[in-house]
N, C-alpha and C positions, 0 to 999 in steps of 0.2 A: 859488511860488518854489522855484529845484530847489535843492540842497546848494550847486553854485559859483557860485551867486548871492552878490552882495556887499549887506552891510549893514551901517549904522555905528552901534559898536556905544553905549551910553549916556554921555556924558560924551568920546568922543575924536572929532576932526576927519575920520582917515582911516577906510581901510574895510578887511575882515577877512573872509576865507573865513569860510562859516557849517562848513565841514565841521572848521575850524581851532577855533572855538569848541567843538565837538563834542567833539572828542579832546581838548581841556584840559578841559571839563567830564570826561568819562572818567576822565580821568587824577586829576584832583583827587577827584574820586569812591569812585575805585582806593585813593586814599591815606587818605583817612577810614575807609573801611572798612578797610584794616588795622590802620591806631591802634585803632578801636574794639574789633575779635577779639581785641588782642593787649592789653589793659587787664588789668592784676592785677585786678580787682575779678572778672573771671572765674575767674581761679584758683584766690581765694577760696571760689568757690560752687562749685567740681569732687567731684563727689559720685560716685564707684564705682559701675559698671552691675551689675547682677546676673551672675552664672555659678553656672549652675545645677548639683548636682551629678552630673547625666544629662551634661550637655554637657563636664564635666571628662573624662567617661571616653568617652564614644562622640565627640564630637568635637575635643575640642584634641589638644596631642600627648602624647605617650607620655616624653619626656622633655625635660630643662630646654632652656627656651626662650632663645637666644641672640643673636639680632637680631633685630631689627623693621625694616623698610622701608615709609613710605609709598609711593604709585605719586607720581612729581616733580609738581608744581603742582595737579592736579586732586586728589591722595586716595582715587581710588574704589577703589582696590586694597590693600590691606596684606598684606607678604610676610613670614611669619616662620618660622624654622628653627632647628631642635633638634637634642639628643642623639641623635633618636630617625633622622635621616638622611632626613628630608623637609621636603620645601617645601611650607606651608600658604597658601593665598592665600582672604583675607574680604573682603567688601564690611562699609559701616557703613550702616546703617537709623536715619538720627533723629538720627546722630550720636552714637549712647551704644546699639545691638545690631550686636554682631559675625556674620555669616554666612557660614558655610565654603563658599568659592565647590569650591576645588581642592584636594585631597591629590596631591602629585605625588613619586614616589619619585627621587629621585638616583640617580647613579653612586656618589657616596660611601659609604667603608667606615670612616667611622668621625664624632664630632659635629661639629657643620656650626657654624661661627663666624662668618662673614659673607656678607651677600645684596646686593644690587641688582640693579635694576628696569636695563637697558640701552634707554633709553628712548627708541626707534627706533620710529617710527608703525606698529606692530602690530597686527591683530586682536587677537591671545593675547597678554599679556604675555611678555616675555622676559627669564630672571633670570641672574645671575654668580652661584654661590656659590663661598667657600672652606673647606676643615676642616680638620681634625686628621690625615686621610690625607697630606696635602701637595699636595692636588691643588684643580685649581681648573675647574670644569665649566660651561657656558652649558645651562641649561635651558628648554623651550619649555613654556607654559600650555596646549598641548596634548597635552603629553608623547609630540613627536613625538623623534626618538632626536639625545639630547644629544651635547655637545663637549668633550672632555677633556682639560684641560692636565697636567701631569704635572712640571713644570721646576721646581718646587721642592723643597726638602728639607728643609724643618719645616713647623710647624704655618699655615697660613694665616690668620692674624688678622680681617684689613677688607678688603672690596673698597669701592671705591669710584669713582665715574664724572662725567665732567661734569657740572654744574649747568646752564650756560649755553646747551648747545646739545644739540641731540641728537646721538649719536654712538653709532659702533661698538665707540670704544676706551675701554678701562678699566684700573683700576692693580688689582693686589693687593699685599698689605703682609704680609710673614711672618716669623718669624723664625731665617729664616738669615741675616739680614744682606740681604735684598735686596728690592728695589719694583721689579712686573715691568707693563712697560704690555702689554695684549695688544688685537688686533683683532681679532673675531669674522671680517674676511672671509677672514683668512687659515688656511692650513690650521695645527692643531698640529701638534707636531713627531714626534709617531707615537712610531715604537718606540724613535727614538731617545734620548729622554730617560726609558728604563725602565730602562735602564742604567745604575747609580750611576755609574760612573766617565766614563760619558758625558756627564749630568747633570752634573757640577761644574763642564764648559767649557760648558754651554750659555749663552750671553751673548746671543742675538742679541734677545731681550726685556728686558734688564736695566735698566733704566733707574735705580735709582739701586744702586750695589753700595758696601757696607757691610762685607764678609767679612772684611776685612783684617783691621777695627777689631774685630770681632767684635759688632757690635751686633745687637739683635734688634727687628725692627719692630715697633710692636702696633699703631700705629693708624695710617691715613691719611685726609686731608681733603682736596678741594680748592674753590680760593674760589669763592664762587659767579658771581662775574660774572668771571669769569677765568682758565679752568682750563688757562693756562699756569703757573701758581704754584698748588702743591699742600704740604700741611704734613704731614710725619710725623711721629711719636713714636717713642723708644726708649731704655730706661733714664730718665734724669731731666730730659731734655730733649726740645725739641719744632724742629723746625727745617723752613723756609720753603725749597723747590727751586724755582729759574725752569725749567721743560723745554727753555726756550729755547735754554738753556747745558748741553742734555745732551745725550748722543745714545746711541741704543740699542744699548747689545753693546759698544760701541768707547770707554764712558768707562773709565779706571784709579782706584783708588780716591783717588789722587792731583788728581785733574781734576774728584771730583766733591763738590766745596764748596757748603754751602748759603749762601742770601743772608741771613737772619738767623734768629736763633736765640732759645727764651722756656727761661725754667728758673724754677722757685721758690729765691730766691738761698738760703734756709737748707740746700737739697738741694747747694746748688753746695756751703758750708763744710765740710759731713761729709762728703763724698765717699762712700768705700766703706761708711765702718761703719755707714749705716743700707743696713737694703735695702728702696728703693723704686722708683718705677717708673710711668711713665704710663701708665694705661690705655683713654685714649677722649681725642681732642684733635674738638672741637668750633667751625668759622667760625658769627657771628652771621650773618644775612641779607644786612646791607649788607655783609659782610667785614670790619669794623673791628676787632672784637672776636677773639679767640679765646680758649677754655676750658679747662684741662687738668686732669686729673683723676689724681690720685697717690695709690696706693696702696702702703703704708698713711698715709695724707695726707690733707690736705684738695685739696680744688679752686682755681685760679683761674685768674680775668678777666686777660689780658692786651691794652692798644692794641696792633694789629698794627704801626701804625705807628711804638709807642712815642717816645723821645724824639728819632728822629732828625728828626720833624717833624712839622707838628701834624696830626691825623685829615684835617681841613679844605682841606688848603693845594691840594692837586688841583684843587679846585673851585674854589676863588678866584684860579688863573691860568690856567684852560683858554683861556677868551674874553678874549681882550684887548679885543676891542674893546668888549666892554658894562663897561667898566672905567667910564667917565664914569657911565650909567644907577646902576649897583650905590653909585657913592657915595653919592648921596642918599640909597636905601635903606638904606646902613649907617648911616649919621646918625640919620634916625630908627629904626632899631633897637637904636642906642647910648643915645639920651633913654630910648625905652623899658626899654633893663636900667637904666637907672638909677633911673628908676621901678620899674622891677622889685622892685630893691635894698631903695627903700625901704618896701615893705611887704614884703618877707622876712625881711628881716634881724630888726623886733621879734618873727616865730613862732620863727625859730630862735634868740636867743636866750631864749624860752622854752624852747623842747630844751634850750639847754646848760643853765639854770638846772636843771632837770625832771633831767638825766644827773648832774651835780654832787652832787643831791640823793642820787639813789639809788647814787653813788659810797661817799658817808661813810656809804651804810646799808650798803656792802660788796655791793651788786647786781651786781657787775661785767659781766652780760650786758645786763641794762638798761638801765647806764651805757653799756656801748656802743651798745646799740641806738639808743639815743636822739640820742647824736654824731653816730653811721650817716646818723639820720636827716635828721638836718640838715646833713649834709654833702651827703645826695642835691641839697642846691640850691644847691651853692658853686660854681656860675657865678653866681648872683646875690648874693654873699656878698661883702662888702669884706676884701680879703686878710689883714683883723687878726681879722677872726671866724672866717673859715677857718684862718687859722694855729693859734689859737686852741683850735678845734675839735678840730684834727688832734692839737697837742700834749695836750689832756683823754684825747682817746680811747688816745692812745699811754700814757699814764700808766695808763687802767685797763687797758690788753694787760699791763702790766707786773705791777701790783698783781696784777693775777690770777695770775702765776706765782707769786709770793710774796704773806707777811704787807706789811700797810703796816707801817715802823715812826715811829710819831707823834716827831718832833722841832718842835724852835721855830720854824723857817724853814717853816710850812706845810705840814710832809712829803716836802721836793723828797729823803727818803734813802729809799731802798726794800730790806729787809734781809729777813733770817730767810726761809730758805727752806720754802715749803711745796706746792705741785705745779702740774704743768706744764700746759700746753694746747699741743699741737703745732699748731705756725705762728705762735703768739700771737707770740716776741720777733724775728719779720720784719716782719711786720705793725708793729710799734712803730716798729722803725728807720726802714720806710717812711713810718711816720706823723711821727714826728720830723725827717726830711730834706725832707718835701715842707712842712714849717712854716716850716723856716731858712732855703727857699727864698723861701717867698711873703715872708718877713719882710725881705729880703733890698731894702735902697733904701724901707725904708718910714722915718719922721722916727722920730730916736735918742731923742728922750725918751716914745717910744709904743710901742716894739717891743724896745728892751735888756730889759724883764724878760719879754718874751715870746722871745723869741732866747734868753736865758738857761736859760729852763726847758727848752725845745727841744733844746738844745743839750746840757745834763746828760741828757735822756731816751735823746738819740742813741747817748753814752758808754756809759750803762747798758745799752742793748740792745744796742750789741756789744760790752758784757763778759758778757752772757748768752749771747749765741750765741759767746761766746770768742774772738771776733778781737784779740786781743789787742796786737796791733801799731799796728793803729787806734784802739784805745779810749786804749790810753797816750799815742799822738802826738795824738790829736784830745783828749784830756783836758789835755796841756800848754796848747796852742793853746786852749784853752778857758777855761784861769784861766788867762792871760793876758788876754784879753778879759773876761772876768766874772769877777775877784776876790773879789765875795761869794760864788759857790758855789765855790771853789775848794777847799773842805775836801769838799765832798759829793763832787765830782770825783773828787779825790786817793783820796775811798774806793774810790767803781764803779771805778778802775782798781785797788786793791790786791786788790779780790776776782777780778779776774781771774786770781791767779797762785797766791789764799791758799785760793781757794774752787773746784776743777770741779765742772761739770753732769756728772752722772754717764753722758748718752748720749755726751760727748767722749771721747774718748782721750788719756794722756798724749802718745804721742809722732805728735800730731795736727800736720802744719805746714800751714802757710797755703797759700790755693789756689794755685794756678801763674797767671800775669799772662796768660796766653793764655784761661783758662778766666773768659769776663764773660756779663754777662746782658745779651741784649739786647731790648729791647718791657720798660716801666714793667709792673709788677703794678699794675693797676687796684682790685682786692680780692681778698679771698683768701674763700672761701664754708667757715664751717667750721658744723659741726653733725650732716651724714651722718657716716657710717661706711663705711670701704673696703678691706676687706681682704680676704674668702675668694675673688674672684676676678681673673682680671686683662684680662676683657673690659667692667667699669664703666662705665656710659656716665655725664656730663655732656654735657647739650645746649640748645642754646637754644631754649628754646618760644617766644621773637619775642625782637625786638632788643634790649629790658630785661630781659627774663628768664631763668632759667636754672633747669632743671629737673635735678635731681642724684638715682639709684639710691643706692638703700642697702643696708645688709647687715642693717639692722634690719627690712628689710619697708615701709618707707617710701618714697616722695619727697620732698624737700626741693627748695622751688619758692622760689629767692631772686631779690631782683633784681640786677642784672647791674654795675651798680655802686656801689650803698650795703651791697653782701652783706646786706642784711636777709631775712630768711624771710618770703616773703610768706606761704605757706600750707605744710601738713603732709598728704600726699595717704595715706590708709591705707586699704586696702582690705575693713577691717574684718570681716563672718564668710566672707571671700574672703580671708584676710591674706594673703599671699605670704611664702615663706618667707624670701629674701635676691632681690634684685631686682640686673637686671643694664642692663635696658633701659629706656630712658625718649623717649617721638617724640611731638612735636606733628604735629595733622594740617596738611598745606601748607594745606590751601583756610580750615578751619574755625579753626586756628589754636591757642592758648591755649584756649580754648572743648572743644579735645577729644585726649585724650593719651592715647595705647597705652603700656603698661608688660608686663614678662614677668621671669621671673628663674627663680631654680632650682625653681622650681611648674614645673608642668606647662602649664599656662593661660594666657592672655593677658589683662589685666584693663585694660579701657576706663574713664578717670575723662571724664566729660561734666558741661557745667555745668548741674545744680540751681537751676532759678532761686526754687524756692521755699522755697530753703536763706537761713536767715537768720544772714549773719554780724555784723550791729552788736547783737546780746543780750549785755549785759553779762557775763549768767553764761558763756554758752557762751565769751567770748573770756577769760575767768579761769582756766577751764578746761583752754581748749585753749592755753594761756600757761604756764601747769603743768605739763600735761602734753610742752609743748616743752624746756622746760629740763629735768624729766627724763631726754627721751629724750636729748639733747643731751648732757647729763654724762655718762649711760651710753655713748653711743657714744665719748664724748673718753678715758674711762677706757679703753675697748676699745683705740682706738687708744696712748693712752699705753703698755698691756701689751703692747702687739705690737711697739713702739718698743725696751723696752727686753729681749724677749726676742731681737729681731733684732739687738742690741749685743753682746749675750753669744753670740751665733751665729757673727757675724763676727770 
């Protein structure tokens, strides 16, 4: 029988390429195997390869390590580039031994901040870097005689290149205010742009110009199946460009609007007086996701598609015509979440019970964790246990800011101030508004005292973050509707005016109606530390996961949206000083991740399969010593918070 022979296949009438059977086995094939590489249970067992101290000095580099690049889909290549003004390029052995293929010296005169692979079918690889000279060079793995751009005028942040296809053209991201696309087959622009004052009309690369506004770019992304929409970073927002609607040299900074924009809403209400800043915006696999990472801040998940419509809705009207076929299958995909439902629902409310518990022992990381956890499965969740959930865990974001203080009503009063966790009272509000939502048409004698508490949680977080305007108008509107907490009410809004958080300022006004957030924060990942530098990666090691640098010498490996820590990656008598990079390998997956930071070294975490993580001791331990490191880094960041108040 050859391949376009036909044969029917078990159970159906008609008949079916066998080459068609082939390629859906593939394909389905394709797909198990990534679920399986990209399994937290790997993560868990990522155990630090050796570097030895011969190989610190005669082979890594000479100074701190600043990107990583895998080589796109296969891995066999890692490109990474330092202070020291060279491009190092390793192969991996086993998946856990690094081997110095190529030392390759740059044109660069000073440290080198971002690399990519321009992944054009070559014998020799071929790299983009950018640095701190302001210049941006193509280098060949032969180190046959490189390409030198020279058109910008600050620091060169990120290069970064198609996903989707191969290609010649690539962006860099800098901070003068501008994202320059360039084509390798064109010539550069020579002597002309050596010239400051010639340099400042150079436009004919400019692709997105920002000068006006004065912004400074640090990072660029584009999606991976789509690299007409590309996302930059700068200052405190992250914002989504179509190229489509650009054009190169001839946009005005007037013409060049992005399509939508993500911000951490607490960064939106302080405006200037803190100083923070994003430093590495990160697309998941699929593109659904994006990461941003603030310094000095926490991290988060944001849906790209946030609420203007659902992740999904693409796929559910591409094919009109399989519109009949898909109904059935949703039918029975509807019986089964409802089965689903029903044996979910009794483990998670063991979590809440289990979070509850270690609420009144004052855990408040536990008590979150545990919400976390069980909210990780609030698609299968009836909207009164997710609401439910959402309002527990907003109440211990809260509690954690401050004492409880015990009153008759249960405690719905939260008083006496005692210290912060930065991001904790966004996180609340968000947790409190997506409650009032789900509660929102469920029957009144099941859901007013859960609406009720939601709705006092909502007041109280933004009399914490001080919006003031809102807490008073949404506190009227609220004892109006729910008369029994009307006195608890009346309080959260008197402390707004009787009480400042000492990072606000008096004469703080409300934000401007033009400045909105738009993409849902999905989680906010708090636990790293981020503040001595401002190239921090945050990146997704697979679709759930997210791999976060630290300034502790750490990774912090959470999932993508329950924010729980799955694992604590330390590279132990290799510690790393303050870590800046963090890269899953494309083929191997979660299974194998390059890290670098201000060390000199590059330290490979591979997975340990004879690493046992279900010992009770060792996870008492290592649960110990995470809320440790954890406090410590929160504190770091609280001091940096409130020395950059007194700065500005």
């Amino acid at each position: 029988m050859t391949t376009g022979d036909l044969i029917p296949p078990c159970g159906c009438a008609g008949r079916v390429h066998l080459s068609s059977l082939l390629h859906e086995r593939e394909a389905v094939g394709r797909d198990v195997y990534q679920a399986m590489r990209d399994h937290r249970t790997f993560a868990k067992r990522l155990a630090p390869a050796e570097v030895t101290l011969e190989d610190r000095i005669q082979v890594h580099h000479t100074g701190c390590v600043n990107r990583l690049h895998w080589y796109p889909k296969t891995g066999h290549v890692l490109a990474s580039v330092s202070d020291d003004r060279t491009v190092r390029l390793w192969s991996v052995d086993d998946g856990s031994t690094l081997n110095l293929q190529h030392t390759i010296q740059t044109e660069h005169h000073h440290n080198i901040l971002g690399v990519r692979f321009l992944n054009a079918p070559n014998e020799m690889p071929r790299m983009a870097t950018g640095a701190m000279d302001h210049a941006v060079c193509i280098t060949n793995g032969d180190q046959s005689a490189p390409v030198k751009y020279r058109c910008h005028r600050d620091f060169v942040i990120e290069i970064e290149q198609s996903l989707d296809q191969p290609s010649h053209v690539f962006w860099s991201a800098s901070k003068d205010g501008t994202v320059r696309q360039w084509d390798d087959r064109l010539k550069p622009c020579g002597s002309l742009c050596t010239d400051v004052t010639a340099a400042l009309s150079c436009q004919r690369n400019v692709l997105i110009d920002q000068r006006r506004q004065r912004w400074e770019f640090r990072a660029v992304s584009a999606m991976p199946f789509d690299s007409n929409l590309i996302v930059t970073a700068s200052g405190i927002h992250a914002d989504m460009w179509d190229r489509r609607m650009l054009s190169l040299g001839g946009s005005s900074s007037r013409e060049t609007v992005p399509v939508k924009r993500w911000v951490a809403r607490h960064l939106v209400r302080h405006g200037n007086s803190r100083v923070a800043a994003i430093t590495s915006v990160n697309i998941s696999p699929s593109g659904k996701r994006i990461v941003l990472n603030y310094n000095p801040d926490d991290a988060f998940v944001f849906d790209v598609n946030g609420d203007d419509r659902p992740v999904d809705s693409v796929e559910s009207c591409k094919h009109a015509c399989t519109c009949a076929a898909r109904l059935g299958k949703r039918r029975r995909r509807h019986s089964a979440s409802r089965a689903d439902q029903r044996l979910c629902e009794p483990y998670c409310l063991q979590l809440k019970t289990a979070g509850n518990e270690k609420f009144h022992q004052e855990r408040w990381l536990d008590a979150i964790g545990l919400y976390s956890k069980a909210l990780l499965r609030s698609h299968q969740l009836s909207p009164q246990l997710r609401a439910t959930l959402l309002t527990n865990r907003s109440t211990a974001l809260l509690v954690r800011q401050i004492e409880a203080g015990f009153v008759e009503d249960s405690s719905l009063t939260l008083i006496v101030q005692k210290r912060r966790w930065v991001g904790d009272l966004p996180m609340a509000l968000s947790d409190a508004e997506r409650s009032l939502e789900l509660l929102t048409g469920e029957a009144e004698s099941v859901s007013r005292m859960g609406r009720a508490k939601a709705a006092l949680r909502r007041v109280q977080a933004l009399a914490g973050l001080h919006e003031c305007e809102a807490a008073r108008r949404l506190g009227i509107q609220y004892a109006k509707e729910y008369p029994d907490i009307a006195t608890h009410l009346a309080r959260a809004v008197s402390d707004t005016s009787d009480r400042r958080r000492f990072l606000v300022r008096d004469d703080e006004r409300p934000p401007s109606p033009a400045t909105q957030v738009i993409g849902s924060s999905v989680s906010r990942l708090a636990g790293h530390c981020n503040f001595r530098t401002s190239i921090k990666e945050a990146t997704f090691l697979s679709e759930d996961i997210v791999g976060v640098a630290s300034d502790c010498g750490s990774v912090f490996v959470y999932d993508a949206e329950s924010a729980e820590t799955i694992a604590l990656l330390e590279a132990g008598e290799n510690s790393l000083e303050g870590l800046n990079c963090v890269r899953a390998h494309p083929a191997l997956g979660v299974s194998c991740v390059a890290t670098s930071g201000l060390d000199h070294h590059i330290q490979l975490f591979a997975v340990n399969l004879q690493r046992d993580t279900d010992e009770p001791r060792d996870r008492q331990f290592s649960k110990l010593l995470l809320e440790d490191l954890v406090e410590r880094n929160q504190d770091t960041l609280l001091d940096l918070s409130v020395m950059n108040f007194f700065r500005t």
